[in-house]
N, C-alpha and C positions, 0 to 999 in steps of 0.2 A: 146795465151791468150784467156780466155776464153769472149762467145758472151756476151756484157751487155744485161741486161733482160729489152730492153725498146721496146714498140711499135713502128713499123717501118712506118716510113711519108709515107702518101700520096705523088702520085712522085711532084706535081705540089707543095706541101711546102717541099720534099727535096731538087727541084732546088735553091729553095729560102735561104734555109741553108744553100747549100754549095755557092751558089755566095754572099750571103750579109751578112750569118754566119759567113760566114771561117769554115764551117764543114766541114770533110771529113771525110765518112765514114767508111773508110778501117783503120781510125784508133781512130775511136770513144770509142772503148775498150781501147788503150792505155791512151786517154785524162782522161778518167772516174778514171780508176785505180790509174792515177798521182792524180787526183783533192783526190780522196779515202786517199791514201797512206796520203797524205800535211794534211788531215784532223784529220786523227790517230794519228800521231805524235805532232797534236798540244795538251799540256798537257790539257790548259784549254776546252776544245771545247770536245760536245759530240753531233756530227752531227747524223742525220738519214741516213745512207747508202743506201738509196734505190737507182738505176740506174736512172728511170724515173726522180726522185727528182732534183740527181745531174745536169744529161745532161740539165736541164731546165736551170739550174745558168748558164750553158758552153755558152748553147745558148744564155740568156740574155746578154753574156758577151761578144759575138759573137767569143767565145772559145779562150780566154784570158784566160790563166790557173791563171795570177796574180790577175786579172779583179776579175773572179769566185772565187780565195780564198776570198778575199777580203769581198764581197759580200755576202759569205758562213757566214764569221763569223761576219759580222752586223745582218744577218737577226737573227742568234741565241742569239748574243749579245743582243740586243733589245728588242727579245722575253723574254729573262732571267730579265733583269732588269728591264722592264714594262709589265708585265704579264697580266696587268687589262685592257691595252692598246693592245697590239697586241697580244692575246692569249685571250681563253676560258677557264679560271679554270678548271667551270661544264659545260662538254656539257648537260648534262641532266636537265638545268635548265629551265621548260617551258619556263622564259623568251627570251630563245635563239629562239624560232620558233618562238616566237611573234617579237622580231627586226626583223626575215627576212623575213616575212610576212608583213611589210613595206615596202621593194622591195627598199630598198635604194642604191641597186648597184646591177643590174644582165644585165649577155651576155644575149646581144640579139640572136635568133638562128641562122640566118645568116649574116655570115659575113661580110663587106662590098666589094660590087663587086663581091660575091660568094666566093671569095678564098683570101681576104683579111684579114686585120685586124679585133678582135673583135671588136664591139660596146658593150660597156658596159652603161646602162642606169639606170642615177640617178635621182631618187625624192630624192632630198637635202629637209629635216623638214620635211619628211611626218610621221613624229613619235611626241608623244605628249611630249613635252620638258616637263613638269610636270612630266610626269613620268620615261624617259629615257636620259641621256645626252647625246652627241656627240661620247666621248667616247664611250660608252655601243654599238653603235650602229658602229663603227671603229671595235672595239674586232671582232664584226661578219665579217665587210667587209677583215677585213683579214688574217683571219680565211678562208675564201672564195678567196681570195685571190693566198692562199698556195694552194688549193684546184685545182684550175688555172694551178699553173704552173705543179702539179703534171697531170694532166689529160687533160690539151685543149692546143693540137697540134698547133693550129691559133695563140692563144693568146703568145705562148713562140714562133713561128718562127716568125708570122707577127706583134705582139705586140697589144697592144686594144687604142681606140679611146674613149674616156668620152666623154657622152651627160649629161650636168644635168639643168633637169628641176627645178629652185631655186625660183616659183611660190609661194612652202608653206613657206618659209622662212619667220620667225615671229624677233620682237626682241627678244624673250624668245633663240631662236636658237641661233641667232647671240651671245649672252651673254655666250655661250656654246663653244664660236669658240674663246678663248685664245689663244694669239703669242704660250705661249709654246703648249698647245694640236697639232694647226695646223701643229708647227713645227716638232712635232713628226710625226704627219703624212706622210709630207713633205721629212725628213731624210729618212723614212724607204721607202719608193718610190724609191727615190734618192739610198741611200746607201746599202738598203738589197733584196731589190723584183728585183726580176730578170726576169721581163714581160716590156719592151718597152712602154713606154707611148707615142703614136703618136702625139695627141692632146686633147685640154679639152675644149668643147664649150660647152659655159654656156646660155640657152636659159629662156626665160617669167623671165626676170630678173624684181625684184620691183623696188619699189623707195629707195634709201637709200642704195642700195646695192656696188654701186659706192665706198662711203665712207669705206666701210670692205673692198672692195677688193684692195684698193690702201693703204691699212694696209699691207694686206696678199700678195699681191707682190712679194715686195722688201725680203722676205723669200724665195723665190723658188730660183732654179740655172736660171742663165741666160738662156739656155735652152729654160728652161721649159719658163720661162716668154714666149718666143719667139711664143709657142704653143699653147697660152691662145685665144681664139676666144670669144667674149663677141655677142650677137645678137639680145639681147635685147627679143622683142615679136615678131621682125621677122624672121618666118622661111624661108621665101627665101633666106635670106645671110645663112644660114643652108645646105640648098641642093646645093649650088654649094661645100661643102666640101663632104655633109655627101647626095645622091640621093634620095628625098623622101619616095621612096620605104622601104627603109631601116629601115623606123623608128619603130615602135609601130603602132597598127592601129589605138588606140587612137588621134595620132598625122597624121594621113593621110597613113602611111605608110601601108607595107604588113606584118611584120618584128615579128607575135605574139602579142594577145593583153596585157595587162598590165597585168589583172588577169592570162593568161599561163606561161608568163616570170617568175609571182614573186612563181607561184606552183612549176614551174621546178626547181626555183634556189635554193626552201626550200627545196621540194625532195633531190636535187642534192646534199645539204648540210646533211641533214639528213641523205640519205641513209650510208656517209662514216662519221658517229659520231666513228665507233671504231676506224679511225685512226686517227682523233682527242683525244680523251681520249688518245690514245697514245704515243701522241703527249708529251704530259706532261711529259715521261721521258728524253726526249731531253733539258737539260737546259746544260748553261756554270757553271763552277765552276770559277769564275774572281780570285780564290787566287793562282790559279796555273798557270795563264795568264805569259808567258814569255816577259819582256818590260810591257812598260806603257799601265794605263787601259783609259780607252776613257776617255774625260775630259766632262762628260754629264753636268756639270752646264755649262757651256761653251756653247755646244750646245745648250741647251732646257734654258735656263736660264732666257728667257725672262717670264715676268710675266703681270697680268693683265688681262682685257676683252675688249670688246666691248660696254660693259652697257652706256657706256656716250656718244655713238654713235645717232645719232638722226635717226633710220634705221625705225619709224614706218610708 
C-alpha cells in the first residue's frame, strides 16, 4: 500500500500519538485508506481526500475509525447546511482580512511547556458589533480552524488550550450570542472539529458576565463544563494552569506580542485563500443521504438573545 502523503511528526509528538493516539505507524496507510474507501462509498458525502486532512480526524479520534467517520461527516454536514456560519463563501471579500485583523482567535507561537498543547488567544468583542456580528466573525475562526488541523502538528496531537480575554465585551456583543448561534458553535466543536479542546479560561471578566455564562452552560457536554476555568481579573489563578511566560507580552508573558500573533495569523490565513476557494466544492448532497437526515430544529432549536440581560 502505498506511503500517505502526510508530514512526518516530530519524534517527541510521535511518542505522544502512538501512546495517547493509538497511532501506529506501520499502518497509518491502512487506517487512511479505510477512513478514504468509508467516505467514497458514502452516496451523500463529497469529502476532501487530502492524507494530511484525513489523518487529522484519525488523530482527533484517537484512530477510532467509527469515532473519525462520524466526525468526517458532521464537519461537512454542518458546513453544507450553514455555510454563512462555518464556511467563507467569498474569500476575497476585504471583509475577510478586516475580521482577522481583530485577532479574535490566534496560536500563540509557542506551545505551552515547548512541546505541549496550542494556546489559542481570544479577544472576545474586539470587533465593532455595529458593523460585524458574532457569526461573521465564527465563519473566519473556522475557517482558521480547518486550517489547524490541516497544518499544526501540536494542535491535532496535543490539542489547544483557549485563553479569552472578554474585557471588550459590550451588551451590543452579548445580544450577538443566541442559545441557537452558541449552540452551533458548540455542536461543531463537539461533533465535527477534530482538534482536542483541553480547556477554556476565561480571564478580565466584566460585570454582568456571570448571568450569560450560567445561560451558555448548561449547553455544553458535561465535559466540556468540566474545563471551563472563570478567573475573573486575576491572572495568578492563570499561571498555575497556563506559566506566565506563555502568554502575550502584553499580558506579562514572552509568548509574541498582540500586533505579531494577529499578523501571522492573517498571513497564515491569507497565504492558503486558494484552498479555501476550494474548499467550496466539497458540499454534502443530504437527498442522497442513506437513513435519516440530522434532526437540526432539534439541535439548534433553541431561539432568542440575551438583550434582557442586564450585562452593562
Amino acid at each position: 500500500m502505498a506511503l500517505p502523503n502526510i508530514r512526518p511528526l516530530p519524534e517527541h509528538l510521535q511518542k505522544v500519538a502512538i501512546e495517547e493516539l493509538n497511532e501506529k505507524p506501520e499502518r497509518l496507510a491502512e487506517d487512511l485508506q479505510a477512513l478514504k474507501s468509508w467516505a467514497v462509498k458514502e452516496p451523500h458525502l463529497n469529502v476532501r481526500l487530502n492524507d494530511q486532512l484525513l489523518v487529522g480526524f484519525l488523530r482527533g479520534c484517537k484512530f477510532s475509525l467509527e469515532k473519525a467517520k462520524s466526525k468526517l461527516d458532521w464537519f461537512y454536514t454542518l458546513k453544507t447546511k450553514y455555510p454563512d456560519f462555518y464556511t467563507i463563501p467569498d474569500v476575497t471579500d476585504p471583509s475577510v482580512e478586516e475580521r482577522l485583523r481583530f485577532g479574535s482567535g490566534s496560536l500563540l507561537p509557542t506551545p505551552l511547556h515547548e512541546t505541549g498543547p496550542r494556546i489559542m488567544f481570544i479577544r472576545a468583542g474586539n470587533y465593532p458589533a455595529d458593523k460585524y456580528t458574532f457569526k461573521e466573525i465564527m465563519a473566519v475562526a473556522h475557517a482558521l480552524q480547518e486550517l489547524w488541523v490541516l497544518e499544526d502538528d501540536y494542535a491535532t496531537v496535543n490539542g489547544f488550550i483557549d485563553v479569552l480575554d472578554i474585557s471588550r465585551l459590550t451588551a451590543a456583543h452579548f445580544a450577538q450570542h443566541t442559545p441557537s448561534i452558541v449552540k452551533k458553535m458548540l455542536v461543531f466543536a463537539e461533533k465535527g472539529l477534530p482538534l482536542r479542546q483541553r480547556a477554556t479560561h476565561f480571564i478580565n471578566i466584566p460585570a454582568g458576565f456571570d448571568k450569560v455564562f450560567n445561560v451558555l452552560k448548561p449547553l455544553m457536554p458535561a465535559k466540556q463544563q468540566e474545563r471551563l476555568y472563570l478567573h475573573g481579573n486575576n491572572l495568578e489563578s492563570l499561571y498555575a494552569h497556563i506559566p506566565q511566560k506563555y502568554l502575550p507580552i502584553e499580558y506579562g508573558g514572552e509568548n509574541g506580542s498582540l500586533e505579531e500573533i494577529t499578523e501571522a495569523s492573517t498571513k497564515f490565513f491569507l497565504d492558503r485563500r486558494d484552498y479555501l476557494e476550494e474548499d467550496q466544492k466539497y458540499r454534502n448532497n443530504e437527498k442522497l443521504r442513506v437513513g435519516k437526515q440530522p434532526d437540526f430544529d432539534s439541535i439548534f432549536g433553541m431561539e432568542g438573545s440575551f438583550r434582557k440581560l442586564d450585562v452593562d
